[in-house]
Steps between C-alpha positions, in 0.01 A plus 500: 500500500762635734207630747353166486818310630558772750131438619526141511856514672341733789159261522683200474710617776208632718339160494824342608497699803127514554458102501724298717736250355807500330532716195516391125850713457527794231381338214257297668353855672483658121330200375217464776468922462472512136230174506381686833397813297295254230330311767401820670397624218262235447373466844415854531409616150119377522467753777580754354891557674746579203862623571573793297762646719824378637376430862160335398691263323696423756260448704296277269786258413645481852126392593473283180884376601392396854232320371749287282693419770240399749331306218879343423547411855211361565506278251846388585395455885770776629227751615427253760846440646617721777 
């Protein structure tokens, strides 16, 4: 449990600063990790990518995090403002 909020917490926080905009805050970063690392999960489990250490599942829910956002503002029209 406590490895999964520090994963999300570091993902979340990599996607903040890896997609431009203006962050969610501290809980808003934990959130978007922690439902970062399920979507990841999903979007990379039929091929074959599973995190079973600490950085791979970093990796997967910043990716799966990123995705969330860009999905979430693009559907709210900010990924198209400058």
């Amino acid at each position: 449990m406590i490895s999964s909020i520090i994963v999300g917490l570091v993902a979340g926080w990599l996607a903040g600063k890896m997609i431009r905009g203006d962050g969610y805050g501290f809980v808003g970063d934990l959130l978007l990790g922690l439902v970062g690392g399920v979507i990841g999960g999903w979007m990379f489990g039929p091929f074959g990518v599973h995190a079973h250490h600490m950085l791979s599942a970093i990796v997967v829910a910043t990716l799966g995090a990123s995705a969330l956002v860009l999905a979430t503002r693009a559907a709210t029209g900010e990924l198209f403002e400058d």
